[in-house]
C-alpha positions, -999 to 999 in steps of 0.1 A, spaced: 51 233 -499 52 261 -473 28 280 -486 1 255 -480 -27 266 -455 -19 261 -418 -42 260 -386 -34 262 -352 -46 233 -326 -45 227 -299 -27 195 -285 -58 172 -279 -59 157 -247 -76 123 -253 -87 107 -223 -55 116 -201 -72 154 -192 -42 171 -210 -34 206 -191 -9 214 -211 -22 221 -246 -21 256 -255 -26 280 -290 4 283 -310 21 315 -307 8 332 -336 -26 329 -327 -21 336 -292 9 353 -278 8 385 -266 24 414 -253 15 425 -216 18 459 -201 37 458 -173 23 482 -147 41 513 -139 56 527 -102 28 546 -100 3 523 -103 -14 498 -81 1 462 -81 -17 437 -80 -19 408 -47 -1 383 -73 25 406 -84 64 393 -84 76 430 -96 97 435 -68 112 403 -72 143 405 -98 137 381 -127 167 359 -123 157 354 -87 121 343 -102 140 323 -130 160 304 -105 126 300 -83 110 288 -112 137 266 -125 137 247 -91 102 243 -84 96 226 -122 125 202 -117 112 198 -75 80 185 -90 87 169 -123 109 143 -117 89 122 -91 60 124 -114 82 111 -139 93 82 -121 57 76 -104 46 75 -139 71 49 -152 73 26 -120 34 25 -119 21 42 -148 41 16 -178 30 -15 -151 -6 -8 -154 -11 8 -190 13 -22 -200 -17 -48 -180 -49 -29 -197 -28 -42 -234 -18 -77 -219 -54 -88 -199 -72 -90 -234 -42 -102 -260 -49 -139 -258 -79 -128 -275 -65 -103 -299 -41 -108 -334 -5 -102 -326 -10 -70 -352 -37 -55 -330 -19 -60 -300 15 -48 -314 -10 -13 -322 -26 -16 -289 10 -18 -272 23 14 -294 -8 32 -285 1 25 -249 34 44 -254 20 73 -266 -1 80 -239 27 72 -215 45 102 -235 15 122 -231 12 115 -194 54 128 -193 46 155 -211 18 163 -186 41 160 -160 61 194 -170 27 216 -171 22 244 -163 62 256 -164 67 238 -196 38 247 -221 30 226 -256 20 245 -289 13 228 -319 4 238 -355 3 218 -385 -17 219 -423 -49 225 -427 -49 186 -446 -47 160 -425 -16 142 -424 -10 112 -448 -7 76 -433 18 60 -432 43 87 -437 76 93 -426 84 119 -402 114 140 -404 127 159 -373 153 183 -363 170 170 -328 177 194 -298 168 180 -269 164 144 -248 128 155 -244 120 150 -284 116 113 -282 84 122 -261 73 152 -283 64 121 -310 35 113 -286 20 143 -301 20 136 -337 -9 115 -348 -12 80 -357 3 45 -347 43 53 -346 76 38 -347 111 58 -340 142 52 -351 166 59 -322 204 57 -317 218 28 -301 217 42 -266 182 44 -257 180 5 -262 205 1 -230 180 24 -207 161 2 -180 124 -1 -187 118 23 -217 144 8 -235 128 -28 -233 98 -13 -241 116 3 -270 123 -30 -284 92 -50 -278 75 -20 -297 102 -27 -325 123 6 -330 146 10 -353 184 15 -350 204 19 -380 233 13 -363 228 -17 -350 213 -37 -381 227 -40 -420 209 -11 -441 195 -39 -460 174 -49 -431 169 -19 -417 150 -7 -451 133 -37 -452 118 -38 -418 112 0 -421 92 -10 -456 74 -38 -441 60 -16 -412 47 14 -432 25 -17 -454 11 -21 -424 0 15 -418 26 23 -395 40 60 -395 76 62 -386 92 87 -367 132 99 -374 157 122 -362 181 121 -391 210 146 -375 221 111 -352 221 139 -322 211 164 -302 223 198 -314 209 213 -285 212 253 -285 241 252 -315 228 254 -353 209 222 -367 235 194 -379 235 175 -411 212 148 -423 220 115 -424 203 98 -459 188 62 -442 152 76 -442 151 93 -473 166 57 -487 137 42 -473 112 70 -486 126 67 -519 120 28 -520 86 29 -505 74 60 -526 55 71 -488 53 110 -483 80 125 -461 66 153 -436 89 174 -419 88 185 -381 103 215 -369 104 213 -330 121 247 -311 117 260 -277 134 231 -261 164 229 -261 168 237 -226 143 217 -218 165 198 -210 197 209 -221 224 187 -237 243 169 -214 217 178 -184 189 166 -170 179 201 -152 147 211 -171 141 251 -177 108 268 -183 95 271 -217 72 270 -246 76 242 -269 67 246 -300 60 218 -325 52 231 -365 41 199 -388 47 211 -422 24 200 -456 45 169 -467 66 160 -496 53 134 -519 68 112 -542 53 136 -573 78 156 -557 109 137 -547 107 110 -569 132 121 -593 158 130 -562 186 116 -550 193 103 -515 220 138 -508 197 160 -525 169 146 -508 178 150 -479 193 181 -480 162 201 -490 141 183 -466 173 203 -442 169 237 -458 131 230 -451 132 224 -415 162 250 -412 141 279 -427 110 270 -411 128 272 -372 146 302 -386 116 318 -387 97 302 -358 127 319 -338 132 350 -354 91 357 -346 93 343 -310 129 371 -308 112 399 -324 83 400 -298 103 397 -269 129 423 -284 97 447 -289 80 441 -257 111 447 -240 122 479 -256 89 496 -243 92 485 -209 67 457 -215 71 420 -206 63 393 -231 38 369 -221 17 342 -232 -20 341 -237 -27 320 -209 -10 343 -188 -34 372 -205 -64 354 -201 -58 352 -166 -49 392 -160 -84 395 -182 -102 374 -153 -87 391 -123 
């Protein structure tokens, strides 16, 4: 399943004018030369300037600028994206305004995500197939951001979130009128049921099956609901591996940190493969998947830097390059 062809794309942009899409890092990271004493800086240059004063710089301008958008783009942003879905539905089926409204919150997520360019950068890869719908989606958990990572992934989705996001003003009503899922607050029965009855319909839905954030400490267990679900509905399960952000922001913060985020749709498991699984060893190699995969996401991303490092360079990405290239 992992040796399946893979290209790297760009996150598109839709109509929103996207800044933040950039190569994945294999296709596009690079390592920079940093000039030496004796040669000529350039106007831009921060050399002189120790890198945890630039981190700390850095770290405050992203959060300085991030968090009104954030809230200009929920107080006015959900108001009028939430009107462009309501102005026509007396004139729509309930199921294509349900899609419509969905739709809408996945290009509020874009706009978020926008929001945290051009400290915080976006890399996506994912098979060179398209991905099945409906499907399930299986994610690892490290950060709060996640929940707006799913704006990325294509399709019409639906997350299954813990009870807590339901209690949030505005995003968590719009949570519920976009009917989430919470395991924990309805019988299994019911909770499969709806689940089944939404990926008939051509819904994808979207799951973090660890329960919580495990932030910058190893990935936690898998809880079986979705695989339950898969197993009934015979839909193909497509694992996520998300890394990069777990400081973005970190558990039990809401201080964001510079980063690359990068998101790695694997080829997905069909029922051919799982069929004959249980729920616990089900789930567990769709873990070992995920855990590999970010394993050696991070162990490429640490090499570089370890490399660039050791000969006096400094790792950078390719946007930064193509900019030294056009100086």
């Amino acid at each position: 399943m992992q040796g399946a062809g893979r290209e790297t794309e760009n996150v598109p942009d839709d109509s929103l004018g996207n800044p933040l899409a950039v190569p994945a890092p294999q296709a596009d990271k690079c390592v920079c030369r940093t000039p030496a004493a004796s040669e000529p800086s350039s106007s831009h240059s921060t050399s002189n300037i120790p890198p945890s004063t630039n981190s700390r710089l850095l770290f405050f301008l992203l959060n300085l600028y991030f968090w009104p958008l954030f809230f200009l783009t929920t107080l006015v942003g959900i108001p009028v994206l939430t009107l462009l879905v309501a102005l026509p539905a007396p004139f729509r089926p309930h199921r294509r305004n349900m899609r419509a409204f969905r739709m809408m919150i996945v290009r509020y997520g874009r706009l978020v995500l926008a929001g945290m360019f051009p400290l915080v950068r976006l890399a996506r890869e994912q098979p060179l197939e398209a991905s099945p719908q409906p499907c399930i989606y299986i994610c690892n958990h490290r950060s709060a951001s996640d929940p707006f990572l799913m704006a990325l992934l294509p399709g019409e989705i639906v997350q299954v979130v813990n009870v807590w996001p339901f209690h949030l003003p505005v995003l968590g009503w719009f949570a519920k009128w976009a009917g989430y899922l919470s395991v924990r607050e309805m019988p299994f029965e019911r909770f499969s049921e709806t689940a089944a009855r939404y990926l008939e319909q051509g819904i994808n839905i979207a799951a973090f099956p660890e329960g919580t954030r495990s932030g910058e400490g190893p990935m936690g267990p898998f809880h079986s609901a979705m695989f339950r679900v898969a197993l009934d509905t015979g839909v193909p399960v497509v694992p996520v591996c998300i890394s990069g952000n777990q400081r973005i922001p970190p558990k039990g913060s809401w201080c964001l940190h510079p980063g690359t985020i990068h998101i790695r749709v694997l080829p997905p498991v069909t029922a051919e493969t799982y069929s004959t699984w249980s729920p616990f060893t089900f789930k567990n190699r769709v873990h070992d998947l995920i855990k590999e995969e970010l394993a050696r996401m991070e162990a490429d991303e640490t090499e570089l830097t370890a490399t660039a490092e050791g000969r006096g360079w400094r790792y950078c990405d390719g946007s930064e390059q193509r900019e030294r290239q056009t100086r």
